[in-house]
N, C-alpha and C positions, 0 to 999 in steps of 0.2 A: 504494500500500500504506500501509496505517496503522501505523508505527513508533510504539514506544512511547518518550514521553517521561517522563524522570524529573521527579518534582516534587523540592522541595529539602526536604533528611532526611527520608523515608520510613521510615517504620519497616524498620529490619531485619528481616524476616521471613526471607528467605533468606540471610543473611549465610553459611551453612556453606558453600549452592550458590557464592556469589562467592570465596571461598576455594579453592576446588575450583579453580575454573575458574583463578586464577590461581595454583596448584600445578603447572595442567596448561599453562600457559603457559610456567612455568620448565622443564616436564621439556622443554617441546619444545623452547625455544632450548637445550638443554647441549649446548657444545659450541660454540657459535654466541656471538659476540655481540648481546644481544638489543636491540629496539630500544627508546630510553630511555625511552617512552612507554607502556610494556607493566610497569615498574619502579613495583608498587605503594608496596615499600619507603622507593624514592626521595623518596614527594613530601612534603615537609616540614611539619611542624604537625599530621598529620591523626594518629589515633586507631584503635582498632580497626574502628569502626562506619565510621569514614571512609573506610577502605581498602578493607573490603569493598562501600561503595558507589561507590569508584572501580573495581572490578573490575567492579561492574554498569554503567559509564560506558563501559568498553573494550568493550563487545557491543554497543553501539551505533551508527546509522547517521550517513554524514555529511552535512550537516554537524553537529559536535559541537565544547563546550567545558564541559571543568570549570576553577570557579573557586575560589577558598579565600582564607581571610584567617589572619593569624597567632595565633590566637586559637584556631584548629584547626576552625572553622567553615567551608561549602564549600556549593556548588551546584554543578548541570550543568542540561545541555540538550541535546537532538540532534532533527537533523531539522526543524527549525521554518520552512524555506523558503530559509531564505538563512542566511550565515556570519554575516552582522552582527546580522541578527533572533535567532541562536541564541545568538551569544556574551554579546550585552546582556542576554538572561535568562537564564543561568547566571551572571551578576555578579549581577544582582536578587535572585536568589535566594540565594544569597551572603549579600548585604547585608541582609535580613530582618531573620538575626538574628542576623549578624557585628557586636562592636563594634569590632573595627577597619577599616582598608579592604581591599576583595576586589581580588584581580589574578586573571589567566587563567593558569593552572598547563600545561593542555593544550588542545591547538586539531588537532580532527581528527585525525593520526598523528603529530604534531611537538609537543613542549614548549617552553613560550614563555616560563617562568621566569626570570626575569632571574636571570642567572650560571649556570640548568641549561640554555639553548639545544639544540636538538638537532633535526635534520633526519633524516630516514631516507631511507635510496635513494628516485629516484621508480621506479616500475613502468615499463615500456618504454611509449613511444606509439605504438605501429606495432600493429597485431595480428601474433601470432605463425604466422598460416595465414590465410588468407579465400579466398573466390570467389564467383561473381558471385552475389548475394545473403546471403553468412553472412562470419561474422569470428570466430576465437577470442581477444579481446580481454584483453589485461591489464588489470584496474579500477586502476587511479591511487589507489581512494578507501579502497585497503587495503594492509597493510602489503605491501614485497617485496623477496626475495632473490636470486632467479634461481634456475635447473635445479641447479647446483651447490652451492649449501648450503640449498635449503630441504628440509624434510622431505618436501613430497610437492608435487602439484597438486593445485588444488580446483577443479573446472570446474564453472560454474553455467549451468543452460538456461533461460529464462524462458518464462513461455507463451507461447500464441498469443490475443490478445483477440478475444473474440466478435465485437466492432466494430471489428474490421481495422485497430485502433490500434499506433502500434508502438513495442514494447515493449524497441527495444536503446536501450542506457543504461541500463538501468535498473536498480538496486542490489539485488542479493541480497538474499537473506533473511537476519535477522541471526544466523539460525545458522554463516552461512559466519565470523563472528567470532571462533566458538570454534575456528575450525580454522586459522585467520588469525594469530592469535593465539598457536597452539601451533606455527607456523612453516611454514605452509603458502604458497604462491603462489596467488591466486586472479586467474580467468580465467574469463570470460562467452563463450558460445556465443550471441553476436548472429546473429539471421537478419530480413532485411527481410520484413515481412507481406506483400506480393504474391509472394513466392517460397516463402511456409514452411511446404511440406506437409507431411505425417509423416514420409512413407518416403525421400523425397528428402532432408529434415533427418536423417535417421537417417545415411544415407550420408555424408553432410557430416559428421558428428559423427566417424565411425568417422575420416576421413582426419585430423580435427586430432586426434582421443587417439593415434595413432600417430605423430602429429606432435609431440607432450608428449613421449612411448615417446624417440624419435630422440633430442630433444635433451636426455636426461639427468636427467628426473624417475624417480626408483625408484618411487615409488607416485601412483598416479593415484584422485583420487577424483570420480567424476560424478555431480554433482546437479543437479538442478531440481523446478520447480514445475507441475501441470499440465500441458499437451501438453512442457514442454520434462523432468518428470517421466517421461512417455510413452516419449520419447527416449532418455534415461537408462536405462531399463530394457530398452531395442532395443537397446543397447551389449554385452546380457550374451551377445547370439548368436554373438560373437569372442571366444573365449578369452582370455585373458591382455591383452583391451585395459583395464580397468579392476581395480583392486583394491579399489574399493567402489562401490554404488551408495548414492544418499538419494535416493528419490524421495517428493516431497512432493504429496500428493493426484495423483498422477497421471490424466490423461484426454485424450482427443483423439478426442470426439464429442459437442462439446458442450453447451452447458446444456439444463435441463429445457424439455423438449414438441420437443427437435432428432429430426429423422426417422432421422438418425445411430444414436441410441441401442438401433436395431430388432438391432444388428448390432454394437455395444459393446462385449458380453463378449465374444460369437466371436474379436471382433479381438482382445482383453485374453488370452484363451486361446491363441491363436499365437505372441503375445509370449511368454508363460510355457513355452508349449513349444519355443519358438525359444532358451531360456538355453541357454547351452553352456561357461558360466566355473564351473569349480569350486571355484577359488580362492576367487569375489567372496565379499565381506560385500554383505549386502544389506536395505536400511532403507525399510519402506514405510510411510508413514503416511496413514492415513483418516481421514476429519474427520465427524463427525456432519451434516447438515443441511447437505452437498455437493450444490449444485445442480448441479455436474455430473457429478454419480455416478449410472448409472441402477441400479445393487442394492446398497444398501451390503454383505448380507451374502454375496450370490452373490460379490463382490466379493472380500473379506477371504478367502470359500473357493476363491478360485482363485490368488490372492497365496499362497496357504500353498502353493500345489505349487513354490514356489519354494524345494527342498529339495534338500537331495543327492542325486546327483550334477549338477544342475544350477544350483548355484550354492555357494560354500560353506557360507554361514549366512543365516540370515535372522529381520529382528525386524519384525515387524511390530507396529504402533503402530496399532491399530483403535478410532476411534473414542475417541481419551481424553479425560477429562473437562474437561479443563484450559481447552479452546477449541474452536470450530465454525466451520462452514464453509469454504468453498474455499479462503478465505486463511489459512486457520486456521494455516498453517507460520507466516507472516513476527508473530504476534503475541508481545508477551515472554514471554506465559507460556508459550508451545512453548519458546523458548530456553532460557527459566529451569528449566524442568524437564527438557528433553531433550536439548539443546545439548550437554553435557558429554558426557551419554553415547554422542549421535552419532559424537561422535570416538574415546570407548575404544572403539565397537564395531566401528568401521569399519578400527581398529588390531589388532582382535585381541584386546583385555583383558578384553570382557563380553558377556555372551551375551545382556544382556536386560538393560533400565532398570529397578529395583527400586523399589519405594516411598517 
């Protein structure tokens, strides 16, 4: 996936969205305390503009580093291949056009501040359910609190790649930050490519969200991207197993000229009549120029029977202008524009991302 990397001082264009988001980070630790790397307030030297582009630095994939100098000048970086190739360019960047010298303020989910030191729990290394082919995985590479004081679960599915590549480890999309971020636990739905059919994954899925259910999560939110998208939305056939869905381009028949596609919606149509959670919120987003969407609009009109009484609400995200294609979820302008709202919707606060 192509993460987006910050260059250093970008114009604040979105500075109100990066304020938001870290509004909606304080509402979610109250109560909690949060962790010190989520503390725009805290980092020293920086400025209005500064802060709000450290709030765009915490949505970020890792690895990540912002760097700052006393002067109140700053850089970051995230995602560049490795820890060292990322942190060294977030100092460069820095140093541009800092006249004093740059140090590394945050590194990943830890502050590295000389005299603000600060470590946050690690996430468990065990998966918390598996069997022979799948695992629901606590990512390490986000913050975590455990069943007892976080706000909810965030469970991410990844797809299935056309070329039988496989896809566990592999880092959500950086939406999951905004929910990360507002105090959630995030946990991946790894399944090994020679075992990862639909209907067998769907099963699989169902025993570890009532494995979350067990141990003490009150709300459960389940997302993915394509086939693990698909999954997600096979979830809504058990009542009370999820209390949101984000399914992000979903599909699991697919790219363009698959003989699969002959029989795509029918399948997409059982799903939608198989919902049976009236509770759920439910978040669909379409991407323009989906190679593996076989009708974008047949599509969008059978997502909408995703209505009451078969699921609580639902927003559908058709086709926005922002971004395209399949990946079109993990790019920043999906975050930057709908990220926030993912999370009030899937809480209950908005009916629908506004202009």
């Amino acid at each position: 996936m192509a993460y987006h990397i910050q260059l250093y001082r970008q114009l604040v264009q979105s500075a109100g969205l990066a304020m938001v988001l870290l509004a909606l980070v304080a509402a979610g630790t109250a109560g909690a305390e949060p962790a010190a790397v989520l503390d725009a307030m805290a980092v020293p030297h920086l400025g209005a503009a500064g802060r709000a582009d450290y709030g765009r630095f915490l949505l970020q994939a890792t690895p990540r580093a912002f760097a700052l100098a006393a002067d109140g000048n700053w850089g970051w970086a995230s995602a560049l291949g490795d820890a060292a190739e990322t942190q060294a360019r977030a100092l460069a960047l820095c140093a541009q056009y800092a006249a004093t010298p740059c140090a590394l303020y945050a590194r990943d989910l830890a502050v590295v501040w000389p005299g603000r030191e600060s470590q946050p729990p690690p996430a468990p290394g065990v998966a918390l359910r598996s069997g022979p082919g799948w695992a629901l995985q606590p990512d390490g590479r986000f913050l975590w609190q455990g069943p007892g004081a976080a706000r909810g679960a965030y469970v991410w599915a990844h797809g299935r790649a056309a070329g039988g590549q496989d896809s566990r480890g592999s880092q959500p999309q950086p939406h999951a930050r905004v929910f990360n971020n507002a105090g959630y636990d995030v946990l991946r739905f790894d399944r090994a490519p020679d075992t990862d059919e639909t209907d067998q994954a769907a099963a699989w899925l169902q025993g570890a969200l009532l494995a979350l259910r067990a141990q003490g999560y009150g709300r459960v939110v389940m997302a993915g991207q394509s086939r693990g998208a698909w999954n997600a939305l096979q979830a809504l056939a058990e009542p009370g197993l999820v209390d949101a869905v984000v399914a992000i381009a979903p599909a699991a028949h697919g790219p363009r000229g698959s003989p699969a596609w002959a029989w795509a919606l029918e399948d997409l149509l059982r799903v939608v009549a198989a919902a049976r959670s009236p509770a759920a919120r439910v978040v669909v987003a379409n991407f323009a120029d989906d190679e593996f969407d076989p009708d974008p609009v047949r599509r969008a009109s059978l997502f909408r029977g995703l209505v009451t009484p078969r699921v609580g609400a639902l927003l559908l995200l058709d086709r926005p202008p922002e971004v395209s294609g399949h990946g079109g979820g993990a790019e920043a302008a999906f975050t930057g524009r709908y990220g926030a709202c993912l999370l009030e919707f899937a809480e209950g606060r908005a009916l629908r991302c506004g202009g």
